[in-house]
KOLNUBA-793197 format. One line per 8 residues: their letters; for each residue x, z, y of C-alpha. Coordinates in steps of 0.1 Angstrom, whole numbers. Layout:
# KOLNUBA-793197
A> X Z Y ~ ...
//
This chain:
# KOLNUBA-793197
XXXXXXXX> 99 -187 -66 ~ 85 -198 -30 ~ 60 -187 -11 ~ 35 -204 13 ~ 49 -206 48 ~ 27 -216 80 ~ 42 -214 114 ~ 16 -200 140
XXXXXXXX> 17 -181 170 ~ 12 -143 170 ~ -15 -149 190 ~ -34 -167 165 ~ -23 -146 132 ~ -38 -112 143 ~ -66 -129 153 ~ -74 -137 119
XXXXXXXX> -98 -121 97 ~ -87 -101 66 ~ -81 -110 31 ~ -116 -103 13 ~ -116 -68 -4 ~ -134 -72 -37 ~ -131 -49 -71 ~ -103 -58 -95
XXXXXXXX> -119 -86 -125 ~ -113 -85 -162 ~ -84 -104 -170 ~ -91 -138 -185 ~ -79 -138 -223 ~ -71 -173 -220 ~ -48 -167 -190 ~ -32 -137 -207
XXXXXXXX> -25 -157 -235 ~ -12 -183 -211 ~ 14 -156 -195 ~ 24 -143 -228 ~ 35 -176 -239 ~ 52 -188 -212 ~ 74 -152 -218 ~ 79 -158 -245
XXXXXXXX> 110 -185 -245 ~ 130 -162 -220 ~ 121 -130 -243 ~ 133 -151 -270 ~ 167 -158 -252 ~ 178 -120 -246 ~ 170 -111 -286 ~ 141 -90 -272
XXXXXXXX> 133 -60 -290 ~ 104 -33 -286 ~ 107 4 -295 ~ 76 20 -302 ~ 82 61 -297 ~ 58 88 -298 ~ 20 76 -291 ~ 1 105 -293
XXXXXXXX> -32 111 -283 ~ -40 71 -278 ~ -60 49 -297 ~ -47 9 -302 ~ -61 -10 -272 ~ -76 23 -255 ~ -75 20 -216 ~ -45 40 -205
XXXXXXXX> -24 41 -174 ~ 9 20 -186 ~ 41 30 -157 ~ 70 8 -160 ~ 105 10 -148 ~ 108 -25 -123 ~ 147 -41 -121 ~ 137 -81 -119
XXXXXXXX> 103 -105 -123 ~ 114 -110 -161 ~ 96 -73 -163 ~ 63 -87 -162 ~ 72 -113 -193 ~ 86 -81 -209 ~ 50 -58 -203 ~ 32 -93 -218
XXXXXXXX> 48 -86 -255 ~ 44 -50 -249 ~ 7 -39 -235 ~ -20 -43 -262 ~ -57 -54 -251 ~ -62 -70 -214 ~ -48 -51 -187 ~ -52 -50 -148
XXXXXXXX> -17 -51 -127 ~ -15 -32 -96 ~ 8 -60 -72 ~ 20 -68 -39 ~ -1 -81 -17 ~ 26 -112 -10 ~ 21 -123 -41 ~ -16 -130 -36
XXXXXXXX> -10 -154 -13 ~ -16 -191 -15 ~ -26 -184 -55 ~ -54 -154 -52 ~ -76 -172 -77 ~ -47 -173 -102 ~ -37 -138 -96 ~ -70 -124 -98
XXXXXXXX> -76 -141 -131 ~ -46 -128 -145 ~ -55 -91 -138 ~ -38 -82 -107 ~ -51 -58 -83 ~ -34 -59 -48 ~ -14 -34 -25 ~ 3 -34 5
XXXXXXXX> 42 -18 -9 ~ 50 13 4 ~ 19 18 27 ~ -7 47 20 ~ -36 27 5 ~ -67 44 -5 ~ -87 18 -23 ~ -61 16 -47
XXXXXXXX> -66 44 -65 ~ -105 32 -65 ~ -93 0 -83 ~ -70 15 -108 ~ -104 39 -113 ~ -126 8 -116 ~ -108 -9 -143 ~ -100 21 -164
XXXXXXXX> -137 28 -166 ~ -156 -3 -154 ~ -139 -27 -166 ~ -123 -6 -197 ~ -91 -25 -191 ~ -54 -5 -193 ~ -37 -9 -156 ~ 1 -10 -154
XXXXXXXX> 22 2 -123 ~ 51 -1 -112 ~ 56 33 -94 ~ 86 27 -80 ~ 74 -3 -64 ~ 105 -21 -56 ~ 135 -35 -77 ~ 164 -11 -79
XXXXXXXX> 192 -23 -57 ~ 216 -3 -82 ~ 202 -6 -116 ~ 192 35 -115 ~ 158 47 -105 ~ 144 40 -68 ~ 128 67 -51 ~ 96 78 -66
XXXXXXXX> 63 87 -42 ~ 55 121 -44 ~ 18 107 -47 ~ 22 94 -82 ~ 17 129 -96 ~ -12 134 -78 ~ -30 100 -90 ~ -22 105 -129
XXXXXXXX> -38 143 -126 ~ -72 127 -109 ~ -75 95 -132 ~ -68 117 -163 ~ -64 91 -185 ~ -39 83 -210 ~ -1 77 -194 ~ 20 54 -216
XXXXXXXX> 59 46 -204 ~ 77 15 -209 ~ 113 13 -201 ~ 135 -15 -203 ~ 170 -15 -211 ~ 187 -44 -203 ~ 167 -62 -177 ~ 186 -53 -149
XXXXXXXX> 220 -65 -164 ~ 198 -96 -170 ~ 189 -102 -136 ~ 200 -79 -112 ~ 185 -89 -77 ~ 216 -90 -58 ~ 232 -120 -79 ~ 207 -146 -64
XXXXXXXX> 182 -149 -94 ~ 207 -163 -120 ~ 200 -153 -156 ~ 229 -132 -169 ~ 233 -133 -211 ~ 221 -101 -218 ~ 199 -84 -251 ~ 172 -62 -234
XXXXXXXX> 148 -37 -257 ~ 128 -18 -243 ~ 112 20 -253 ~ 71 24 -255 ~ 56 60 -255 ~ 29 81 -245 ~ 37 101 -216 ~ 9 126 -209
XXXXXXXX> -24 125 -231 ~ -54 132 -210 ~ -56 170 -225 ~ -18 176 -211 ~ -27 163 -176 ~ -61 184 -175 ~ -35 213 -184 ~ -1 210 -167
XXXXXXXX> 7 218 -129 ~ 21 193 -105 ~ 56 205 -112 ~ 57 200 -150 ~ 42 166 -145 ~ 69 160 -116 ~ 97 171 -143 ~ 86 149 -168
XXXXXXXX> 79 118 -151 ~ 117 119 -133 ~ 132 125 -168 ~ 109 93 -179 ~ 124 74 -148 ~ 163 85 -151 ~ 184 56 -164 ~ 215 40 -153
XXXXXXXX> 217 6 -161 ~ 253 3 -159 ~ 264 32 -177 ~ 245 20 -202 ~ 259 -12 -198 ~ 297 5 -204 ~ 283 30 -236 ~ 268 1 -252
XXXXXXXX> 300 -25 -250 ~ 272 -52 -233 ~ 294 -75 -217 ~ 282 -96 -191 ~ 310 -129 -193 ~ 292 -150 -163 ~ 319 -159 -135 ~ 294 -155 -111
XXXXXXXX> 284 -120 -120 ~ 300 -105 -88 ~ 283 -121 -63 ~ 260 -109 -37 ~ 275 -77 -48 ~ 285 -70 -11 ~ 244 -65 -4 ~ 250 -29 -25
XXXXXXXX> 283 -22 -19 ~ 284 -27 21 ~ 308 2 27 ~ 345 2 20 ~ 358 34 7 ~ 392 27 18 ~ 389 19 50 ~ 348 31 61
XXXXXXXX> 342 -5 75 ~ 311 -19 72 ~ 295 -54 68 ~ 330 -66 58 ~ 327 -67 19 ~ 328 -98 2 ~ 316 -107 -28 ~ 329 -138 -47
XXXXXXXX> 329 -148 -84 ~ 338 -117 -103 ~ 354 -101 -72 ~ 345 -77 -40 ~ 370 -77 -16 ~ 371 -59 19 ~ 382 -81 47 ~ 390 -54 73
XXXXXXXX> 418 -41 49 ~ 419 -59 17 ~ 410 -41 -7 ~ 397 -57 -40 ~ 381 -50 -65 ~ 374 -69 -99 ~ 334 -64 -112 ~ 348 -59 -153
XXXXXXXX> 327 -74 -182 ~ 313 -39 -192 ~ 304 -32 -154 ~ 332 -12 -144 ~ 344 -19 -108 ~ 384 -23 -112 ~ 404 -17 -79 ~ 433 -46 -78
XXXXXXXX> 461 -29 -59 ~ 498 -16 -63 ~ 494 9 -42 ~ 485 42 -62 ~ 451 50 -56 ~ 452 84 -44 ~ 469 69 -12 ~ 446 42 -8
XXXXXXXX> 415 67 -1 ~ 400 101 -15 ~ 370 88 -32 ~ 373 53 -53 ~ 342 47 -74 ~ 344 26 -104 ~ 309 34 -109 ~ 284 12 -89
XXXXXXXX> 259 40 -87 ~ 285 61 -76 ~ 292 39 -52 ~ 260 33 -35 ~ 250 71 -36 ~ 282 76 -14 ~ 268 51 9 ~ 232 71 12
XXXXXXXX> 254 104 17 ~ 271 89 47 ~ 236 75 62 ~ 223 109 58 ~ 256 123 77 ~ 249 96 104 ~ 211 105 105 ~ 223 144 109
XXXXXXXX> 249 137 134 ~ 225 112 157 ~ 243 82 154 ~ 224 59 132 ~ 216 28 144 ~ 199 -7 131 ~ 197 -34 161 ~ 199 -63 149
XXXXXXXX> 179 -104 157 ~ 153 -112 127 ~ 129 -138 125 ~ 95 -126 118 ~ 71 -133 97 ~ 36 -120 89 ~ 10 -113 59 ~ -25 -104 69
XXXXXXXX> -44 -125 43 ~ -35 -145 13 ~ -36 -179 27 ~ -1 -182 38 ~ 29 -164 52 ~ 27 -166 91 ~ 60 -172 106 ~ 54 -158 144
XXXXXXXX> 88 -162 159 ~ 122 -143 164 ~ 122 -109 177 ~ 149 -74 174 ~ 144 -47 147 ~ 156 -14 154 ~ 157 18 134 ~ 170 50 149
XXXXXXXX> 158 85 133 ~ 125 78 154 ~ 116 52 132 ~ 115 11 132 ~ 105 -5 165 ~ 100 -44 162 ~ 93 -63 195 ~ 92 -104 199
XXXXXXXX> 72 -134 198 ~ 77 -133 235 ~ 71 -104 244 ~ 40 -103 230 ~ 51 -79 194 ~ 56 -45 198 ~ 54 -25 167 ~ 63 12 161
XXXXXXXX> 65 30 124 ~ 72 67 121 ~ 97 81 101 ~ 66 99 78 ~ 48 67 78 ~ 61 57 43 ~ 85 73 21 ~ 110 41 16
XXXXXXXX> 105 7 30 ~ 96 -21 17 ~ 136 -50 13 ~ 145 -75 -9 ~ 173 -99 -10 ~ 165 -138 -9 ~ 130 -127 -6 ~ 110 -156 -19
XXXXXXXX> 143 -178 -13 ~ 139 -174 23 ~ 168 -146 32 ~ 167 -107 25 ~ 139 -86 42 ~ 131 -54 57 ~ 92 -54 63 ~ 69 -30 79
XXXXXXXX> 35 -26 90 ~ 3 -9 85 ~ -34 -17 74 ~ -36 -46 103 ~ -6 -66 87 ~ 24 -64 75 ~ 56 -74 99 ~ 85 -96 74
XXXXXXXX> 120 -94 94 ~ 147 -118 82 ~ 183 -104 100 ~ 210 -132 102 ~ 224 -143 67 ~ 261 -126 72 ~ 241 -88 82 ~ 243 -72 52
XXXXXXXX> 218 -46 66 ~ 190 -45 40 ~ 206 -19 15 ~ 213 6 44 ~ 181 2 62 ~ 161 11 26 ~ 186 44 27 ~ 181 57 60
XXXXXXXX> 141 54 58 ~ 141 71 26 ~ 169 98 38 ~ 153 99 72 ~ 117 103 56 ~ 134 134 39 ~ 147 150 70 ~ 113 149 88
XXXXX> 93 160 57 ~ 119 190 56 ~ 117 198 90 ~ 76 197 95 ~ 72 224 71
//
């Protein structure tokens, strides 16, 4: 999928005027229809199945807040087969652009990822009881880098307790072995199902505190997508199936290098001291080595997730101990309507435990965002085919950076502003 690209100067973007704000509009049936068909073939493919669970306290077709766990784009074909009645979609603001009419028609609501945005809960309000359309959300907002659950905004309980409507789950099993975002959007083999049940009726959420609705929604949103992969015996046979692994798994454990992982075929190998490991069928990373493994280093993960939550530990340890640091050339791009992605120029991001700081376009940029500003950030890898992404930004526009193609920096940055978001929070209170 590409996205609409104009080159300007920054001069000329932020003198634009902003994307219209209008109220969300009644999907189109015949454009729901449209979406569900064209899911259909793919759905077909991975022998989809749906579970339906528990659905208390909701009527077929009643408006209800549907959350949704979000590993790849094939999640959207998957809510198409699952959500019954028209429904509104809360969605990125990039995606509006250079299609809003389609987007609109279709149901989708916009708003900007990982920034605070007020009239968003007014929208989600507005179609529940205007427009007497369901609204699904993706509360985690972007696709896990690891297949497990990305970090949840402490906000979400707040906005299910003041809509008080009907809160249905759907999780998907399978869709992230499918298409995992760090193996370049190739389509793995893979069956997905996926589970369908109410969450909180609207007389729980009128009764239960913050803290039982907290409890419940992170048991909703705890999976592991490759332990299930290894308990189920879902094998994943593409030769490819490795690759772009080295945008998760940046760190060596044997030797602490980073940016030195490669990832090729069905292999990871670290180029500072060659160790190698072999990404197995069922998921399983296989270290490839004579030597015995208690020599080669005290922690070896076979567990991706393992993996990666060694690398947030040593981010936080780097936050702690003051020696953090992002500095790295991007090329810079900007969103502040839906006509087109504006690319301004090349500039430096940096991100030290005082926040981002971007500056470029000639001196002309120069962009600060607090550590408390958002709870995460908003990266992607191959980010509409154009390179992985670290963007910022606030309600003015949001900033796209584009490091160099051989900086595997995107995984570490999304760590330290979530870990770094944490320390601050801690501290301030």
């Amino acid at each position: 999928m590409k996205i609409r690209i104009e080159k300007r100067s920054y001069d000329e973007v932020v003198s634009l005027p902003p994307a219209r704000v209008i109220d969300p509009e009644k999907p189109s049936g015949i454009m729901r229809m449209l979406v569900k068909l064209l899911s259909a073939s793919e759905l077909k493919k991975t022998d989809f199945e749906l579970h339906v669970g528990d659905m208390k306290g909701v009527q077929p077709r009643q408006p209800a807040l549907y959350l949704m766990n979000h590993s790849c784009f094939t999640d959207l074909k998957i809510a198409s087969h699952v959500i019954e009645g028209p429904y509104n979609i809360v969605t990125t603001t990039d995606a509006f652009v250079g299609k809003e009419g389609l987007m609109r028609a279709i149901g989708c609501i916009p708003t900007r990822k990982f920034q605070p945005d007020i009239k968003l809960i007014n929208d989600i309000t507005y179609a529940l009881n205007v427009l007497h359309t369901s609204v699904l959300m993706y509360p985690e907002a972007g696709y896990t880098f690891d297949g497990t659950t990305t970090t949840l905004p402490d906000s979400l309980i707040k906005l299910v307790k003041v809509l008080g409507a009907p809160v249905i789950m759907i999780c998907t099993h399978g869709a992230f072995l499918h298409d995992p975002l760090y193996n370049g959007l190739r389509l793995r083999k893979c069956k997905i199902t996926a589970d369908k049940y109410t969450l909180f009726t609207p007389g729980e959420l009128q009764d239960m505190s913050a803290a039982e609705i907290k409890a419940r929604i992170t048991e909703a949103f705890s999976f592991d997508g490759f332990r299930e992969q290894y308990e189920t015996g879902t094998k994943i046979t593409e030769d490819f199936r490795a690759e772009g692994l080295s945008r998760v798994l940046y760190k060596c454990p044997v030797c602490g290098k980073e940016g030195k992982m490669h990832a090729s075929g069905i292999t990871l190998k670290c180029e500072e001291c060659g160790a190698t490991w072999e990404l197995t069928e069922l998921g399983k990373m296989e270290l490839k080595s004579d030597e015995p493994k208690e020599i080669l280093a005290p922690k070896l993960f076979d567990h991706i997730p393992d993996w990666f939550a060694w690398e947030r530990e040593c981010v936080r340890k780097e936050l702690e101990e003051g020696t953090y640091l992002l500095d790295v050339p991007v090329r810079i791009y900007m969103i502040v309507d839906f006509t087109a992605m504006y690319e301004v120029g090349e500039g430096r991001l940096k991100h030290t435990n005082k926040g981002f700081h971007l500056t470029g376009c000639d001196g002309k940029l120069d962009f600060t965002q607090k550590p408390l500003a958002s709870y995460s950030v908003n990266s992607d890898y191959f980010f509409y085919e154009i390179g992985d992404m670290i963007s910022i930004g606030d309600k003015n526009g949001l900033l796209y950076c584009f490091p160099p193609e051989d900086m595997n920096v995107v995984a570490k940055t999304r760590l330290a502003a979530e870990e770094l978001y944490k320390i601050k929070k801690n501290s301030a209170r």
